[in-house]
Biopython code that builds the backbone (N, CA, C, O; Angstrom):
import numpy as np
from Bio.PDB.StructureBuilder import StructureBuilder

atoms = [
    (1, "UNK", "N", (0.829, -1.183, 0.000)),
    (1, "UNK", "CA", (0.000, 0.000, 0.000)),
    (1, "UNK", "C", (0.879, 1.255, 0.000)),
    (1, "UNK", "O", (0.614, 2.192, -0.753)),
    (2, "UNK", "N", (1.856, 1.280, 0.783)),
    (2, "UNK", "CA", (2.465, 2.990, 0.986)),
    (2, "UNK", "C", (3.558, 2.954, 0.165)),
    (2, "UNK", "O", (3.902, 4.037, -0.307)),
    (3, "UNK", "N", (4.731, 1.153, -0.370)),
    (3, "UNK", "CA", (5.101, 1.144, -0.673)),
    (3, "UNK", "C", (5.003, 1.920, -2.124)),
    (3, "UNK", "O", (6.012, 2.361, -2.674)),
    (4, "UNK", "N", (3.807, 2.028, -2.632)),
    (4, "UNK", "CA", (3.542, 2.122, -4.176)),
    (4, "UNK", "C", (3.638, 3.891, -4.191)),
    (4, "UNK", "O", (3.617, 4.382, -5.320)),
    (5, "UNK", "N", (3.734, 4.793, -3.100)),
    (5, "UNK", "CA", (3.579, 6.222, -2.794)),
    (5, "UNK", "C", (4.736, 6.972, -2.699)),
    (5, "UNK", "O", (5.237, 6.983, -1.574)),
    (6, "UNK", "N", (5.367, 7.674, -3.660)),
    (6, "UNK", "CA", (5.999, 8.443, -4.031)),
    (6, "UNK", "C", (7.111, 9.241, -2.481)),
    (6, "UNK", "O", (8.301, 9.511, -2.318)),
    (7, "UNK", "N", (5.923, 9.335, -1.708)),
    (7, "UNK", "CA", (6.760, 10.455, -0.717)),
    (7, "UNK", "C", (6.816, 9.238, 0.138)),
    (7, "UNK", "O", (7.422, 9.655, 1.125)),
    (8, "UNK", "N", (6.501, 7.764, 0.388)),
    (8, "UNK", "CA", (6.918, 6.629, 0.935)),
    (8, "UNK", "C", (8.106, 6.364, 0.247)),
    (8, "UNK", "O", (9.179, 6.803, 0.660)),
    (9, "UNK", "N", (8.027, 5.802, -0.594)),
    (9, "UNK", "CA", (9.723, 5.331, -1.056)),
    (9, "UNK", "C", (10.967, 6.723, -0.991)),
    (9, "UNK", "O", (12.102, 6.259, -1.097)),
    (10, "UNK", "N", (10.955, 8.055, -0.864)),
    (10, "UNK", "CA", (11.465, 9.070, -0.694)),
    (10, "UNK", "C", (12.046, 8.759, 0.906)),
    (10, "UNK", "O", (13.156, 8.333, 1.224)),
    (11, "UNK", "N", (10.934, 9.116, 1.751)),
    (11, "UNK", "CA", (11.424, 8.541, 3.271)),
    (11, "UNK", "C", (12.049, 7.606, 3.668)),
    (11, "UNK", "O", (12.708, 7.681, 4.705)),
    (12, "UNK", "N", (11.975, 6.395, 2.851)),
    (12, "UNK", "CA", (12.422, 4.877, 2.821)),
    (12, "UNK", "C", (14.054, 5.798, 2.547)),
    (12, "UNK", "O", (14.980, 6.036, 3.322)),
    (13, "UNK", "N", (13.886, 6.058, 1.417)),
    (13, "UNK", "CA", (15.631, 6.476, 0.736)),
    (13, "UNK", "C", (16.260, 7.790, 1.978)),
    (13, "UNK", "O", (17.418, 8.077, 1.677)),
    (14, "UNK", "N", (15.819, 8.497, 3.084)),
    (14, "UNK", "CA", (16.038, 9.231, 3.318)),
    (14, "UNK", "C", (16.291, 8.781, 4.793)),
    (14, "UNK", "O", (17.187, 9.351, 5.417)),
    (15, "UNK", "N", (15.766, 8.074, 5.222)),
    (15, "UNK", "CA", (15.346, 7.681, 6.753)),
    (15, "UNK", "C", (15.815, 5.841, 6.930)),
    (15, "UNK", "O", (16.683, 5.378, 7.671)),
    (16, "UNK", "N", (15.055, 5.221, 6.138)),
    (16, "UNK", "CA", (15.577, 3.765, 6.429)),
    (16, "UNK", "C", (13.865, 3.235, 5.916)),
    (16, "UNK", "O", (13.090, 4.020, 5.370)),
    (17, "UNK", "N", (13.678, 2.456, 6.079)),
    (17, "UNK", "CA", (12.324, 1.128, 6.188)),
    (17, "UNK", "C", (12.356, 1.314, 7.839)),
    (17, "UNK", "O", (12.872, 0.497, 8.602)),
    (18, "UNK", "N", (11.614, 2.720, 8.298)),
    (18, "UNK", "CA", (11.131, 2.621, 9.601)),
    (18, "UNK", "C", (9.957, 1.582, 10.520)),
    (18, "UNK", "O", (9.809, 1.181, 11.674)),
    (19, "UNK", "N", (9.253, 1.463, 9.140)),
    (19, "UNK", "CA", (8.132, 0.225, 9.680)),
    (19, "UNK", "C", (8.282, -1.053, 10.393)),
    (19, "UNK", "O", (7.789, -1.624, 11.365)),
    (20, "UNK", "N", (9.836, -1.403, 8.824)),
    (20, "UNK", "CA", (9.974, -2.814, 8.560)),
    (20, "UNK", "C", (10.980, -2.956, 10.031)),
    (20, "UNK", "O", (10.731, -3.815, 10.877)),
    (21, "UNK", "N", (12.245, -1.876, 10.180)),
    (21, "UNK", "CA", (13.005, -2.011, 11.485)),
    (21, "UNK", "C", (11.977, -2.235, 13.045)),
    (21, "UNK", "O", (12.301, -2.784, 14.098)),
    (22, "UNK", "N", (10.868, -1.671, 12.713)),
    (22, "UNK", "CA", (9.984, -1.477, 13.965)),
    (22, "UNK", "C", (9.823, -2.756, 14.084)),
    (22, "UNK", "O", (10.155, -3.198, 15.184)),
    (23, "UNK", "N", (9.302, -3.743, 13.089)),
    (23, "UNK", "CA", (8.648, -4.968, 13.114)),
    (23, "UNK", "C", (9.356, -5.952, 13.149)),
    (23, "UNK", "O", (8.774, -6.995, 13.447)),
    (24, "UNK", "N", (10.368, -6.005, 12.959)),
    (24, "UNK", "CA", (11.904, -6.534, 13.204)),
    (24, "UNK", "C", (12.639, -6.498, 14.493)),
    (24, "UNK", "O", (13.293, -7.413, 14.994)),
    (25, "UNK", "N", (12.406, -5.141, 15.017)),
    (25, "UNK", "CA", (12.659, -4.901, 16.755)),
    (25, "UNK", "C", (11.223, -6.052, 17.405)),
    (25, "UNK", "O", (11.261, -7.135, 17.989)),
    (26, "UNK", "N", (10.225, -5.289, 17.012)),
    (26, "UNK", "CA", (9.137, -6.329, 17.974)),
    (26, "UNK", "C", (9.364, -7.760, 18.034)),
    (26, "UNK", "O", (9.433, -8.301, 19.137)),
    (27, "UNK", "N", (9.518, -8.592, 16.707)),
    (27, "UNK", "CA", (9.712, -9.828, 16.553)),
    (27, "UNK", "C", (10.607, -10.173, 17.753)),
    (27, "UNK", "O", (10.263, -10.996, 18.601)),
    (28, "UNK", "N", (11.810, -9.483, 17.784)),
    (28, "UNK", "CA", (13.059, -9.630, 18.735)),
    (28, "UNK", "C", (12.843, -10.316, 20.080)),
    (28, "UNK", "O", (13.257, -11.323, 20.655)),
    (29, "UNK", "N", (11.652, -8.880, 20.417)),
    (29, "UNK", "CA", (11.166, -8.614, 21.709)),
    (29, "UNK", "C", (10.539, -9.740, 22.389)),
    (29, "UNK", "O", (10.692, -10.209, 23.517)),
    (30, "UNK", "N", (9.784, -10.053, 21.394)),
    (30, "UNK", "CA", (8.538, -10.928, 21.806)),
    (30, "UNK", "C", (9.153, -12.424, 21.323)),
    (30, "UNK", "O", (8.555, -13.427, 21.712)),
    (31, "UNK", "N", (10.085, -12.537, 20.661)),
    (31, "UNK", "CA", (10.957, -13.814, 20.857)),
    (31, "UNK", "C", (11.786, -13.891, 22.230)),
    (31, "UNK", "O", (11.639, -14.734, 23.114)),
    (32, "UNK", "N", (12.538, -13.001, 22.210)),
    (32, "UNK", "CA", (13.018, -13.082, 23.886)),
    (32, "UNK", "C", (12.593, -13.310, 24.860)),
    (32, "UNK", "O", (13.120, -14.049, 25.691)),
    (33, "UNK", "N", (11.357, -12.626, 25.007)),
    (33, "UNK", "CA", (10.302, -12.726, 25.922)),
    (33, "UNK", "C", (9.418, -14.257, 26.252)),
    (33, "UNK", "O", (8.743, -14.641, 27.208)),
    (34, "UNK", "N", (9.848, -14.923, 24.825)),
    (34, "UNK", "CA", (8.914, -16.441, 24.979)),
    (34, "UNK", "C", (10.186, -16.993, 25.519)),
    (34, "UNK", "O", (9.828, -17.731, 26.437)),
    (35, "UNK", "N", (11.371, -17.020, 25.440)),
    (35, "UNK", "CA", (12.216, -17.719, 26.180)),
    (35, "UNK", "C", (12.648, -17.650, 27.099)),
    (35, "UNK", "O", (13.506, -18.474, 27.415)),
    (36, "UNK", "N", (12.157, -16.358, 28.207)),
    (36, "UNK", "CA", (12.298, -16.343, 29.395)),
    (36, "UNK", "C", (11.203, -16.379, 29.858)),
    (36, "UNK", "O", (11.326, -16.920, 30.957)),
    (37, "UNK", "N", (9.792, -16.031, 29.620)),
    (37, "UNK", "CA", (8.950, -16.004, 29.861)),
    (37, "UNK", "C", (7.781, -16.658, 29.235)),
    (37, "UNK", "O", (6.846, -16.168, 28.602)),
    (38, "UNK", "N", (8.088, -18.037, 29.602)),
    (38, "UNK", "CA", (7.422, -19.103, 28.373)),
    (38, "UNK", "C", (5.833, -18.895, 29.142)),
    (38, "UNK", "O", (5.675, -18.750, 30.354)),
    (39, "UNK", "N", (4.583, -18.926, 27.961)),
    (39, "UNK", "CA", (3.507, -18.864, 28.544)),
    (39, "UNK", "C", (2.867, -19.881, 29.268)),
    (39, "UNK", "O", (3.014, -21.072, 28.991)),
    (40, "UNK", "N", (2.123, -19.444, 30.236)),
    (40, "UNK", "CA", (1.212, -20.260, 31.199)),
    (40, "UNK", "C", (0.634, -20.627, 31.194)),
    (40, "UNK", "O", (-0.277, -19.911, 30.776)),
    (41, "UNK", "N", (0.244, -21.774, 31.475)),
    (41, "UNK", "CA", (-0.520, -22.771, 31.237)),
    (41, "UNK", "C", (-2.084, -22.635, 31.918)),
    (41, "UNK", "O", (-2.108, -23.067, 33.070)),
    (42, "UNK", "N", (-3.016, -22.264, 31.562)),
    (42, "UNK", "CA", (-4.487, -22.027, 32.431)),
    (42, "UNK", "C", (-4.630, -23.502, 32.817)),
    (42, "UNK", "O", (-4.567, -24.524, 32.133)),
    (43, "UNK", "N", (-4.835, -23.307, 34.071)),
    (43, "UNK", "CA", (-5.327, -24.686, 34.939)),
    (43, "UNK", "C", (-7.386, -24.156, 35.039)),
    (43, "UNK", "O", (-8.383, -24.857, 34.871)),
    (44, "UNK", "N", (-7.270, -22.924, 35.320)),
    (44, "UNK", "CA", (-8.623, -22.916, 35.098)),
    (44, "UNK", "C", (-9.353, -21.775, 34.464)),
    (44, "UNK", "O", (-8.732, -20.712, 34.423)),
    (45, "UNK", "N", (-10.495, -21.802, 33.988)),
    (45, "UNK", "CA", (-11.310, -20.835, 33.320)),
    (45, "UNK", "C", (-10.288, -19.308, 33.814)),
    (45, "UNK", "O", (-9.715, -19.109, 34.885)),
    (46, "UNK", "N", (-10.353, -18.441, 32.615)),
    (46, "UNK", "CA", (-9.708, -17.237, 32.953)),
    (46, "UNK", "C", (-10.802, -16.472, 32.785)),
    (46, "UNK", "O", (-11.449, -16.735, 31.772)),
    (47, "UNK", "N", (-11.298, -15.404, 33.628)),
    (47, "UNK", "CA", (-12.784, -14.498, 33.534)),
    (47, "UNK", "C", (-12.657, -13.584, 32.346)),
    (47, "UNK", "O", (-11.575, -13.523, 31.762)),
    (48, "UNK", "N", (-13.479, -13.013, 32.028)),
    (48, "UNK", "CA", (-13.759, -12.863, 30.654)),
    (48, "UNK", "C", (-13.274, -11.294, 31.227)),
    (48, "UNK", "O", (-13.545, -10.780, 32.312)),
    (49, "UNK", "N", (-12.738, -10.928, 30.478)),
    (49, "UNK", "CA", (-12.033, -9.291, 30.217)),
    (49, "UNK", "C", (-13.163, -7.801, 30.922)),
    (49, "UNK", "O", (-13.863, -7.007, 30.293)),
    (50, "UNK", "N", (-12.994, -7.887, 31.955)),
    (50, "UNK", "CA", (-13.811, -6.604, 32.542)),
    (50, "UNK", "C", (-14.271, -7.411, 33.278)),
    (50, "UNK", "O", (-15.107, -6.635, 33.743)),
    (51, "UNK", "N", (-14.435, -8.207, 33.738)),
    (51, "UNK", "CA", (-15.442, -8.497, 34.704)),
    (51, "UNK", "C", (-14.778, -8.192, 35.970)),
    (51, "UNK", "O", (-13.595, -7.884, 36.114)),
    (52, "UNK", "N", (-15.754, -8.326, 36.948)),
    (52, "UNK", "CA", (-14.950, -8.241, 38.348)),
    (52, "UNK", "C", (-15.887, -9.065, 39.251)),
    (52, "UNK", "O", (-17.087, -9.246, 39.046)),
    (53, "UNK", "N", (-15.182, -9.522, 40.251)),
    (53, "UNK", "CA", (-16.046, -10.191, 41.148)),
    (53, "UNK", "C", (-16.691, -9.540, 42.260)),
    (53, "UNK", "O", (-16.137, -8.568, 42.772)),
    (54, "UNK", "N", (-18.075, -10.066, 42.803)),
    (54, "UNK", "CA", (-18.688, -9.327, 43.267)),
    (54, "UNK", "C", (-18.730, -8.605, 44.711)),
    (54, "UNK", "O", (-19.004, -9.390, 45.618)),
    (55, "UNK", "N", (-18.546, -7.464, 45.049)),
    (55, "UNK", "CA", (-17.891, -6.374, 46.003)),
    (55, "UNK", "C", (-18.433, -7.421, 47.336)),
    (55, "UNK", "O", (-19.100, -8.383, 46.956)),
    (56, "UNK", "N", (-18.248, -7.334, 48.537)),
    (56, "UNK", "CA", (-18.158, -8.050, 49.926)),
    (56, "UNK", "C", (-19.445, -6.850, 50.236)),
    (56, "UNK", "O", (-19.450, -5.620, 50.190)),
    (57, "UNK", "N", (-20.467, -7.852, 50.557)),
    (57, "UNK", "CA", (-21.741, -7.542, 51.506)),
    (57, "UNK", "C", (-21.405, -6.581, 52.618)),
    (57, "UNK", "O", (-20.643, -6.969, 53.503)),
    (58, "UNK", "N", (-21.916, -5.333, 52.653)),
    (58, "UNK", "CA", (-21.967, -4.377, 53.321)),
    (58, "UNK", "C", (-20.918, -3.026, 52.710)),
    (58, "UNK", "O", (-20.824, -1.915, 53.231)),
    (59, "UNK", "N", (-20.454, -3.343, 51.909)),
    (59, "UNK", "CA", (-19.509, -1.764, 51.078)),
    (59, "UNK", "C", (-20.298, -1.280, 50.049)),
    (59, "UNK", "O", (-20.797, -1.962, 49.153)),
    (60, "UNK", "N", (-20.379, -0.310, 50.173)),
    (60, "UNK", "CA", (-21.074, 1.009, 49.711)),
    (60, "UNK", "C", (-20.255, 1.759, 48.908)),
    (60, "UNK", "O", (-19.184, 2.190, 49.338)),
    (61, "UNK", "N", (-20.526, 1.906, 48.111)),
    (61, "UNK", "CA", (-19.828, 3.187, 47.023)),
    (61, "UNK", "C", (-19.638, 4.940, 48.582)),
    (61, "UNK", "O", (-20.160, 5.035, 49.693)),
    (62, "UNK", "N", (-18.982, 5.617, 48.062)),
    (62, "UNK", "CA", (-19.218, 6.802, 48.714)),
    (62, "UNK", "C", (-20.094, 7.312, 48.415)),
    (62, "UNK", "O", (-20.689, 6.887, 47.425)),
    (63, "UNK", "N", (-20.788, 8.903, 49.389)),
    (63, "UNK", "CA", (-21.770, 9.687, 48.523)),
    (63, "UNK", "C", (-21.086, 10.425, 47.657)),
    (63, "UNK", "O", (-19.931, 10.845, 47.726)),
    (64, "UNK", "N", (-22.009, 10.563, 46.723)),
    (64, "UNK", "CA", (-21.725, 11.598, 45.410)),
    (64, "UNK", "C", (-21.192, 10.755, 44.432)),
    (64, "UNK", "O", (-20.715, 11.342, 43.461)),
    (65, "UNK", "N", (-21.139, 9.368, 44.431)),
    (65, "UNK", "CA", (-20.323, 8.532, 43.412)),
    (65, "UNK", "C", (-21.266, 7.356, 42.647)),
    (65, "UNK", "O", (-22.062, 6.534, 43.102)),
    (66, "UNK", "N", (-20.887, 7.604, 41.511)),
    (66, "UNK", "CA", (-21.795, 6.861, 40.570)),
    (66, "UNK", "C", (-21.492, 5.536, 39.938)),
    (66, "UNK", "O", (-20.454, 5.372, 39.298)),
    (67, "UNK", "N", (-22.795, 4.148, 40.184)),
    (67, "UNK", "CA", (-22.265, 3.222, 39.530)),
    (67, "UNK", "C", (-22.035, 2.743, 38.227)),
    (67, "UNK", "O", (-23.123, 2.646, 37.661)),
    (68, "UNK", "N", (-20.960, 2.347, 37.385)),
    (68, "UNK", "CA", (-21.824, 2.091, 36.241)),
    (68, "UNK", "C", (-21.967, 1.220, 35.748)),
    (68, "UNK", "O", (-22.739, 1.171, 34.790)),
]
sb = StructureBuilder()
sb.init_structure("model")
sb.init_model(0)
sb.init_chain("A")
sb.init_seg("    ")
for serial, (resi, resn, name, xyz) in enumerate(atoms, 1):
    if name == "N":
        sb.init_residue(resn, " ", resi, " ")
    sb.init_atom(name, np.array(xyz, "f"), 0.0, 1.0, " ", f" {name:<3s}", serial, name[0])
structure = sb.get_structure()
């Protein structure tokens, strides 16, 4: 796509393949990262993204504060 753009290949010749170095650093990163930090194994259900569990019987929000 940007490759085919005039003031893209200009920057490329002027600056480097900033994208391609970016994506080349990440790869790095996130290879390193699996070999020290190999992923974990779920033993059980992981809760679904936002949720929270439910507040302990008797806590109250403050006044003036809204739930949502």
């Amino acid at each position: 796509m940007f490759q085919e753009a005039p003031i893209y290949r200009q920057l490329v010749a002027e600056r480097g393949d900033v994208p391609a170095q970016v994506r080349g650093e990440a790869e790095r990163i996130r290879s390193d990262l699996q070999r020290v930090m190999p992923p974990l194994e779920a033993s059980a259900p992981v809760a679904a993204e936002g949720s929270w569990p439910a507040a302990p019987v008797g806590l109250a929000l403050p006044p003036g504060t809204q739930q949502r």
